[in-house]
C-alpha positions in Angstrom: -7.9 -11.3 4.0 -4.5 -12.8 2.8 -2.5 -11.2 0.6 -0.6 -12.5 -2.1 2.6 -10.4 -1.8 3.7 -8.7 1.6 2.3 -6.3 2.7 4.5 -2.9 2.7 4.3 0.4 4.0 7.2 2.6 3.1 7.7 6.0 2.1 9.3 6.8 -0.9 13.3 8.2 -1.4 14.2 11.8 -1.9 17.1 13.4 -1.3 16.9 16.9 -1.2 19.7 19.6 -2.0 20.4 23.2 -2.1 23.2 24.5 -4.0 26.8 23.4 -3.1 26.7 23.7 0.8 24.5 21.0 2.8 26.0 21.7 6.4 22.8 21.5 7.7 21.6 18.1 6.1 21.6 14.9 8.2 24.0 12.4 7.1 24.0 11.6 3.7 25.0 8.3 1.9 28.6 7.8 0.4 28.8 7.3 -3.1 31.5 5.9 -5.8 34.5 8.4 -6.6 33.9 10.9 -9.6 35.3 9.2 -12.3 37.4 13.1 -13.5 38.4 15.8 -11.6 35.7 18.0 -13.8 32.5 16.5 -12.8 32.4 18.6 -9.6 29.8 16.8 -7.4 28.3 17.6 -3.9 26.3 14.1 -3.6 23.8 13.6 -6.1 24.1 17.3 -7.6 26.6 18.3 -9.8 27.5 21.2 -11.8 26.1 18.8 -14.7 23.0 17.3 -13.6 20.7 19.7 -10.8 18.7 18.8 -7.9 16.5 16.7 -8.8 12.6 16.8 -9.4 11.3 14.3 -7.0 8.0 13.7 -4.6 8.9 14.7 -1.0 8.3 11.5 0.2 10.5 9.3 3.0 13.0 12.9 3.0 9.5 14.7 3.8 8.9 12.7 7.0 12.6 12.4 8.1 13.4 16.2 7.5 10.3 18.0 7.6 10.2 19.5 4.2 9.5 18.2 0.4 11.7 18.7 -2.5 11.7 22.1 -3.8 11.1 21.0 -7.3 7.9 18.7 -7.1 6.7 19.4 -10.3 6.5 17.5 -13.7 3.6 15.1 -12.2 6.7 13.1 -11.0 5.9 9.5 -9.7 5.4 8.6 -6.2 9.2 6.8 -5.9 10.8 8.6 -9.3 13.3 11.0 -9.3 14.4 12.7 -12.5 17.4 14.7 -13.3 17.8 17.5 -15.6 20.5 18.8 -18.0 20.6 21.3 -20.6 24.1 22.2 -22.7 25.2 22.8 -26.1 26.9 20.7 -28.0 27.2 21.3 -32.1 26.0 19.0 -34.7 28.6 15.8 -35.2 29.6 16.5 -31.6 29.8 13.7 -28.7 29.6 13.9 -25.0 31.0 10.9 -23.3 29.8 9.6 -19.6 30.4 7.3 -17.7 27.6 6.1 -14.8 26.9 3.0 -12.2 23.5 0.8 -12.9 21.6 1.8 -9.9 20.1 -0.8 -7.0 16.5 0.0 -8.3 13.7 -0.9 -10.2 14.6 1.1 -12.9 16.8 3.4 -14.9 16.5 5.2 -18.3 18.5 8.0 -19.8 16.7 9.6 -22.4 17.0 13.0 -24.6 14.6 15.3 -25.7 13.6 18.0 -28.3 10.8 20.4 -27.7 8.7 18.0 -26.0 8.9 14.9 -27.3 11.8 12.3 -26.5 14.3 11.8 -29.7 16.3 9.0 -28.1 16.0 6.6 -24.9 18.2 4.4 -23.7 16.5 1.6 -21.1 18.7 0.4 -18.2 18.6 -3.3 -19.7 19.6 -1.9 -23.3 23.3 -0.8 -21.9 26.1 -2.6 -22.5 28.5 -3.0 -19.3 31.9 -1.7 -19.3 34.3 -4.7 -19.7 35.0 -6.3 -16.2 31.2 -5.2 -15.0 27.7 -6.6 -15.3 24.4 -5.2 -15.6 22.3 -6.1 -13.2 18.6 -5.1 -15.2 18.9 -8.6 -17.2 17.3 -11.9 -16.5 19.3 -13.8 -14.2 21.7 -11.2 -13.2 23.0 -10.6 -9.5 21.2 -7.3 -8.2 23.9 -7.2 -5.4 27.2 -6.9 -7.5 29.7 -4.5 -6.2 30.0 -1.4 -7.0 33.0 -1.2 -8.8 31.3 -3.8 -11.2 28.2 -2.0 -12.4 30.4 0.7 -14.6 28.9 1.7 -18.1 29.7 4.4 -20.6 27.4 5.9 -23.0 27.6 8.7 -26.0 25.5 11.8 -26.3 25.5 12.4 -30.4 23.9 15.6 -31.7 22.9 13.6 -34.7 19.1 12.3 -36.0 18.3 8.6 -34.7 19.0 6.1 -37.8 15.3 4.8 -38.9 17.5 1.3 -39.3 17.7 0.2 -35.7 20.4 -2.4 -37.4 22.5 1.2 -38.1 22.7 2.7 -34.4 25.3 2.4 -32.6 25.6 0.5 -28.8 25.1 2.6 -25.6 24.4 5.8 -27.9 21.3 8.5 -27.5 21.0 10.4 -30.8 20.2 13.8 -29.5 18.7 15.1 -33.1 18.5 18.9 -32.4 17.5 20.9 -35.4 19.9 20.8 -38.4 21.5 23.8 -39.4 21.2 25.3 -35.5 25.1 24.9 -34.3 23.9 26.7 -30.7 21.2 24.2 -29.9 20.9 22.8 -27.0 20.6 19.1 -25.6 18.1 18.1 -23.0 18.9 15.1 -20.7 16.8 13.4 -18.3 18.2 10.4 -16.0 15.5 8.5 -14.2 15.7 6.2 -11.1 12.4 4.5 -10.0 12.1 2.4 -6.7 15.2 2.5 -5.0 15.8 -0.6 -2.9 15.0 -0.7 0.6 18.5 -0.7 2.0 19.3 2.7 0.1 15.5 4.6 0.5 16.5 4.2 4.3 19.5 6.2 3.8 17.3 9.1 1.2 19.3 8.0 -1.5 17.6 8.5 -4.6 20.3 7.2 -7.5 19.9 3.7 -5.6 23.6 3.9 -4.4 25.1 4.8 -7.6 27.3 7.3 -9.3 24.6 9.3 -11.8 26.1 9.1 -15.5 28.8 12.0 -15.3 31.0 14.1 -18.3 34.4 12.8 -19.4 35.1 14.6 -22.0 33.6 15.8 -25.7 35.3 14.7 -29.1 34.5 17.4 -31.1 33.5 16.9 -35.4 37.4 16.8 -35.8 37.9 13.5 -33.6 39.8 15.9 -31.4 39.2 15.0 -27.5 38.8 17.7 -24.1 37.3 17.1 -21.1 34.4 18.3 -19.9 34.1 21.3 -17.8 30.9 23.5 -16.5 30.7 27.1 -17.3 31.1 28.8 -13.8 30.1 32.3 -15.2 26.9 32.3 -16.7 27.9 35.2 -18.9 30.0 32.3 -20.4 27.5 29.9 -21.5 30.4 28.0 -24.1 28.9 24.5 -22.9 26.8 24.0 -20.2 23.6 26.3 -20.9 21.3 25.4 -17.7 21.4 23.2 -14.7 17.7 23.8 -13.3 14.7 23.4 -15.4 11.2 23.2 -14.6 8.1 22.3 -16.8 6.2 25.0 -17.2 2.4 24.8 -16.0 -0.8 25.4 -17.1 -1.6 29.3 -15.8 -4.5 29.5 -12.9 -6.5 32.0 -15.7 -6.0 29.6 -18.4 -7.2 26.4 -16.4 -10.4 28.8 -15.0 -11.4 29.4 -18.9 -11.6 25.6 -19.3 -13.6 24.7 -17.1 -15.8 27.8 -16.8 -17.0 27.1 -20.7 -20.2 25.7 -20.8 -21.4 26.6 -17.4 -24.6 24.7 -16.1 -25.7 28.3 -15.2 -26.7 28.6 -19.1 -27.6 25.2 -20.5 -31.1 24.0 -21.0 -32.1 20.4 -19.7 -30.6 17.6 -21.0 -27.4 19.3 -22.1 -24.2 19.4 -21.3 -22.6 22.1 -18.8 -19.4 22.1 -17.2 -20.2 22.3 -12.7 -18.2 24.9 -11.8 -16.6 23.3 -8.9 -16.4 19.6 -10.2 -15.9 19.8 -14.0 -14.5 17.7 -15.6 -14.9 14.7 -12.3 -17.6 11.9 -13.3 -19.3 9.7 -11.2 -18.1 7.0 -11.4 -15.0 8.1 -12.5 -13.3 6.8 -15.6 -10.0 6.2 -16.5 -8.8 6.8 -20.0 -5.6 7.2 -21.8 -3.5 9.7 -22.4 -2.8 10.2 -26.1 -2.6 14.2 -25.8 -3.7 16.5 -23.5 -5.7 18.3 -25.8 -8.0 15.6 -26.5 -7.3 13.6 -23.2 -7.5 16.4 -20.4 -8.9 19.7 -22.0 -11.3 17.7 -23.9 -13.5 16.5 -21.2 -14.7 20.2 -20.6 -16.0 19.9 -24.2 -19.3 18.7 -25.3 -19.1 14.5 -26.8 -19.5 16.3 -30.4 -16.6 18.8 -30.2 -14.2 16.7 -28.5 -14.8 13.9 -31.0 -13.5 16.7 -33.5 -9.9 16.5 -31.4 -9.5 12.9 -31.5 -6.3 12.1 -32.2 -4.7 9.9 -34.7 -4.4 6.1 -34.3 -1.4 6.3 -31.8 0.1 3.2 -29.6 2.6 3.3 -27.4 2.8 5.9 -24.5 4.4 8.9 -25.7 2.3 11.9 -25.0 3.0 16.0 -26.1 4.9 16.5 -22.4 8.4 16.1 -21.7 7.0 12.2 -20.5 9.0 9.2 -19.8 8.9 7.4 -23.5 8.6 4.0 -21.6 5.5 4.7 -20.1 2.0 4.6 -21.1 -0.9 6.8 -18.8 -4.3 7.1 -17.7 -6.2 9.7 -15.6 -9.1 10.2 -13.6 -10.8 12.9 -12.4 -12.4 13.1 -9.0 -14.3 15.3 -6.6 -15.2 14.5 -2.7 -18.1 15.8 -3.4 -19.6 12.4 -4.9 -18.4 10.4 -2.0 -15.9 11.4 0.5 -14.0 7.5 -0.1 -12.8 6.4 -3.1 -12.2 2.8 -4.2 -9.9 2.1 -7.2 -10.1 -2.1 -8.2 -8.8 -3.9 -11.0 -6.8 -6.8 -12.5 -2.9 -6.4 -11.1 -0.4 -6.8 -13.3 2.5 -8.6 -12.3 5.8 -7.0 -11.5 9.6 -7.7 -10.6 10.2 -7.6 -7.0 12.9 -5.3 -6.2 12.4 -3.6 -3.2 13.4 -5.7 -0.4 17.2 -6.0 -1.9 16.0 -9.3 -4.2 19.4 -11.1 -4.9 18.4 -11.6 -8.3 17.1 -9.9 -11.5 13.7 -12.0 -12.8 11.3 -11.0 -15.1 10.2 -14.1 -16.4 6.7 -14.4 -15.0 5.5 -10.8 -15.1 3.5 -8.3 -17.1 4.9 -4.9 -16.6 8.4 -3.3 -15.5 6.2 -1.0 -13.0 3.4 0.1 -12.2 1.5 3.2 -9.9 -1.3 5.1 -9.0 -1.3 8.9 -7.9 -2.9 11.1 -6.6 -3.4 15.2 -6.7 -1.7 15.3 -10.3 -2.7 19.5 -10.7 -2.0 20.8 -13.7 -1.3 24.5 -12.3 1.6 23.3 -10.4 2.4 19.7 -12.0 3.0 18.3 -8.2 1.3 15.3 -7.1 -0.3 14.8 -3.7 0.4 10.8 -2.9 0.6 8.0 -4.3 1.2 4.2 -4.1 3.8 1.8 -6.2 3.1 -1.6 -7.2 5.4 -3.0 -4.4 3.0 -0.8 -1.8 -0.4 -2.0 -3.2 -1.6 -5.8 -1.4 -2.9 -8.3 -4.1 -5.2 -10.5 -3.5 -5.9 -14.5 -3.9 -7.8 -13.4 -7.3 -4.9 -11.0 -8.6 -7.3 -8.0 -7.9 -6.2 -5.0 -5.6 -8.0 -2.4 -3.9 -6.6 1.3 -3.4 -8.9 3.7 -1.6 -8.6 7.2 -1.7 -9.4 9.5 0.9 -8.0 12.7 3.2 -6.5 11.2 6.3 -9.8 12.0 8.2 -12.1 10.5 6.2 -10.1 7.1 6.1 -12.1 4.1 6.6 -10.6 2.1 9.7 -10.7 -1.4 7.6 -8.8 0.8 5.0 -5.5 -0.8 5.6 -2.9 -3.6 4.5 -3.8 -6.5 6.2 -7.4 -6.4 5.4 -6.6 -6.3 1.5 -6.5 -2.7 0.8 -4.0 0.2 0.2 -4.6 3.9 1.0 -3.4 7.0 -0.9 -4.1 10.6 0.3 -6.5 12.4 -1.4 -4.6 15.7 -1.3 -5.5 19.2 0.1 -4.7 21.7 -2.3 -7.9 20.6 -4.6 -6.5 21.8 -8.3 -4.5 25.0 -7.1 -7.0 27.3 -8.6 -9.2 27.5 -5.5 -11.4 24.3 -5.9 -11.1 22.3 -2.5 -11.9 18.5 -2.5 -10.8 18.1 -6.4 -8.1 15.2 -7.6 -6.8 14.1 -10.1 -5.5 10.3 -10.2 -3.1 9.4 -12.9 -2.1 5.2 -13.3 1.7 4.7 -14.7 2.2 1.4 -17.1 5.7 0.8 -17.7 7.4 -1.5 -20.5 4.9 -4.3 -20.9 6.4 -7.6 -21.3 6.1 -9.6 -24.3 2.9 -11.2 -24.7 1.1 -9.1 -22.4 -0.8 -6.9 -24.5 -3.2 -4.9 -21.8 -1.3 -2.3 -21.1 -2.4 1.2 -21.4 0.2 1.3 -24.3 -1.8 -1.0 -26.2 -5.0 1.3 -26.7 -4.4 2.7 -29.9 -7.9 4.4 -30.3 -9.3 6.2 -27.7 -12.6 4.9 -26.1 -11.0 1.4 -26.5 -9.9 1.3 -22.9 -11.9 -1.3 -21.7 -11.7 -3.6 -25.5 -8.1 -3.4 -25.1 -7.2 -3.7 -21.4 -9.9 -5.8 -20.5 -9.8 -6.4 -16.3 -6.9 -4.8 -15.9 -8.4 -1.7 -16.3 -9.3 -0.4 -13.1 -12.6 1.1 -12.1 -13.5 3.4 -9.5 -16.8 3.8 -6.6 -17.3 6.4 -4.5 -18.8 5.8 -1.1 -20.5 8.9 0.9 -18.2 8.2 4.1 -15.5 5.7 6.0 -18.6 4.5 7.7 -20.5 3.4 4.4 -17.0 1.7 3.3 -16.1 -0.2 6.7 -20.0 -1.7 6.9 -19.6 -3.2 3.4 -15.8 -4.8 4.1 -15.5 -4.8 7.4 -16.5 -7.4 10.0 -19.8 -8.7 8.8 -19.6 -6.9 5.4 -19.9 -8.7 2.3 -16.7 -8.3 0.5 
């Protein structure tokens, strides 16, 4: 079958870290000078922003180990960085970063859960002399000493007048009257290119956004510096942070409420070992995970008693990126041991293979992903395949199968139209084996393209809305059953 697009098979970037001492690390990539003597930096960590929580990927295969901090339900190619520090209301924390050679960067803030403030790789304004490389037209491969920007942490509430806020400037909005608050920053790089996920370098080849200094309410001006003691705890509050998960006791009770043990015929139970998989599975949207995740252990008539407000966009109540929009699927190998997802692909930069220049003007989406594994106990993911991964077809349809590397179908595979994602082996982490979860990533939907996940407002309107671009999903009992449908002599 001919593909549309190349066909690629790459593993994704992770660089992986522990503490300030990497003697034992293969050879890592050289990156741009710290712009101040106070952003101490050992690579990609700092005393500012931690290791970062990223998918073991290409670093798995190279080094033999995953990150340590796979958690979040972090994307296939993302990596995220963390920071947590105080900084008092009317305060301002100035940095000073390098657009990265990737598919994507945000930096965005956060409160509780929810993000207060984002600011979008394409949104920055370029320090004078430099260029960003995230808008239409631009030159992807400018030098390094050209791709400078500086942006403003304010502890101050987001104007509602987007007229009123300021250039390059996140709006931190911690409660009022709390002077000891803290800020939460996340930095996110998707898809590095090619040239840099070779070397395991996750920013894409550039400097992460580091501290200059802090003008405090007076206009007075100081630089930067990490507390070293942690008795201290005058700025910089934490470095590592992880999400917290959903308890193995808690995520038992779910699915252990109406057991099929107890219901009469006709009504509905939650199987044990399956709950809350469907066959066929479906995919829906995300709007809470109340009503989106926890719901589907619920009978139709209570869960239509959590349904959520009209809500568009993507934003969901996790610490999520605000730019994407979700869907998940539950699945269990016990319905078919091969899993096909299909669907309408939406169209996407190319980026990957070091593209000389930044064009967006025939797509639908920034991004887009499917994953794999997804468990709530932990938050890690199992696999997963990027858009750039995932052949499409003469007819703009793709095929992903799922499976365990055993159970592959041998026409499973690139050149015959199809990509394959690893089911996973740790089932859902609370002891129940052949269970997946597969979560689909839409990110910043073009104008006019309105089938994105972030344009189902209601849920159930998955399919009204999206239309074929939301995928479906068969199971097939084996590889076997799969390869005599598409391969030789099939009928697909």
């Amino acid at each position: 079958m001919k593909n549309r697009n190349k066909s690629l098979v790459f593993l994704a970037s992770s660089v992986l870290l522990f503490g300030v001492s990497c003697s034992n690390a293969k050879e890592k990539p050289k990156l741009q000078p710290l712009v101040d003597e106070y952003a101490v930096a050992v690579d990609n960590v700092t005393c500012f922003w931690g290791e970062p929580i990223n998918y073991g990927g290409r670093n798995y295969h190279e080094m033999g180990y995953a990150g340590p901090m796979n958690v979040n339900i972090v994307d296939r190619t993302a990596s995220y960085w963390m920071s947590r520090f105080l900084l008092k209301p009317g305060e301002t924390l100035v940095l000073k970063g390098q657009f990265s050679h990737a598919r994507y960067n945000s930096i965005q803030s956060y409160g509780s859960s929810f993000s207060t403030s984002s600011l979008r790789d394409f949104e920055i304004e370029p320090d004078e002399g430099s260029i960003n490389p995230f808008r239409q037209g631009a030159s992807r491969d400018t030098p390094a000493d050209k791709r400078w920007y500086t942006i403003y942490i304010v502890n101050e509430q987001e104007p509602d007048d987007p007229s009123l806020k300021k250039p390059n400037t996140l709006y931190a909005g911690v409660p009022e009257g709390d002077p000891q608050s803290h800020v939460e920053l996340r930095y996110r790089t998707y898809l590095p290119d090619q040239k840099y996920d070779d070397k395991l370098d996750s920013t894409g080849g550039a400097q992460l956004p580091l501290p200059v200094k802090v003008i405090r309410v007076d206009g007075t001006e100081e630089p930067f510096e990490c507390d070293r003691d942690p008795k201290e705890q005058t700025f910089m509050l934490a470095q590592r942070l992880n999400n917290s998960a959903t308890a193995i006791k808690a995520w038992e009770a779910i699915w252990k409420k109406y057991p099929c043990s107890e219901a009469k015929e006709g009504e509905f139970c939650n199987d044990p070992w399956t709950a809350p998989a469907k066959n066929p599975p479906v995919f829906e949207k995300i709007f809470d995970f109340k009503y989106s995740v926890f719901g589907q252990f619920l009978p139709p008539e209570e869960r239509e008693k959590m349904k959520p407000a009209s809500k568009c966009g993507g934003e969901v109540d996790v610490p999520a990126n605000k730019d994407n929009g979700y869907m998940v699927a539950f699945a269990h190998n016990s319905f078919g041991k091969v899993l096909q997802i299909t669907g309408k692909a939406p169209r996407t930069p190319r980026t990957y293979w070091n593209n000389e220049v930044w064009d967006e003007s025939d797509t639908d989406l920034r991004y887009w992903s499917i994953t794999t594994g997804n468990d709530l106990v932990t938050g890690q993911i199992a696999s997963g395949v990027n858009d750039e991964m995932i052949p499409i077809r003469e007819d703009g349809t793709f095929s992903v199968i799922v499976s365990k590397p055993e159970d592959r179908p041998e026409y499973a595979t690139q050149e015959n139209g199809h990509a394959w994602v690893d089911w996973g082996r740790r089932g859902d982490m609370a002891g129940r084996d052949g269970f997946t979860t597969i979560a689909i990533r839409h990110m910043i939907p073009s104008e006019g393209f309105k089938q994105a996940s972030q344009f189902v407002c209601e849920p159930g309107t998955e399919a009204e809305v999206m239309g074929e671009y939301l995928p479906k999903a068969r199971y097939f009992p084996d590889a076997a059953a799969f390869d005599k449908e598409f391969g030789p002599g099939g009928n697909k």
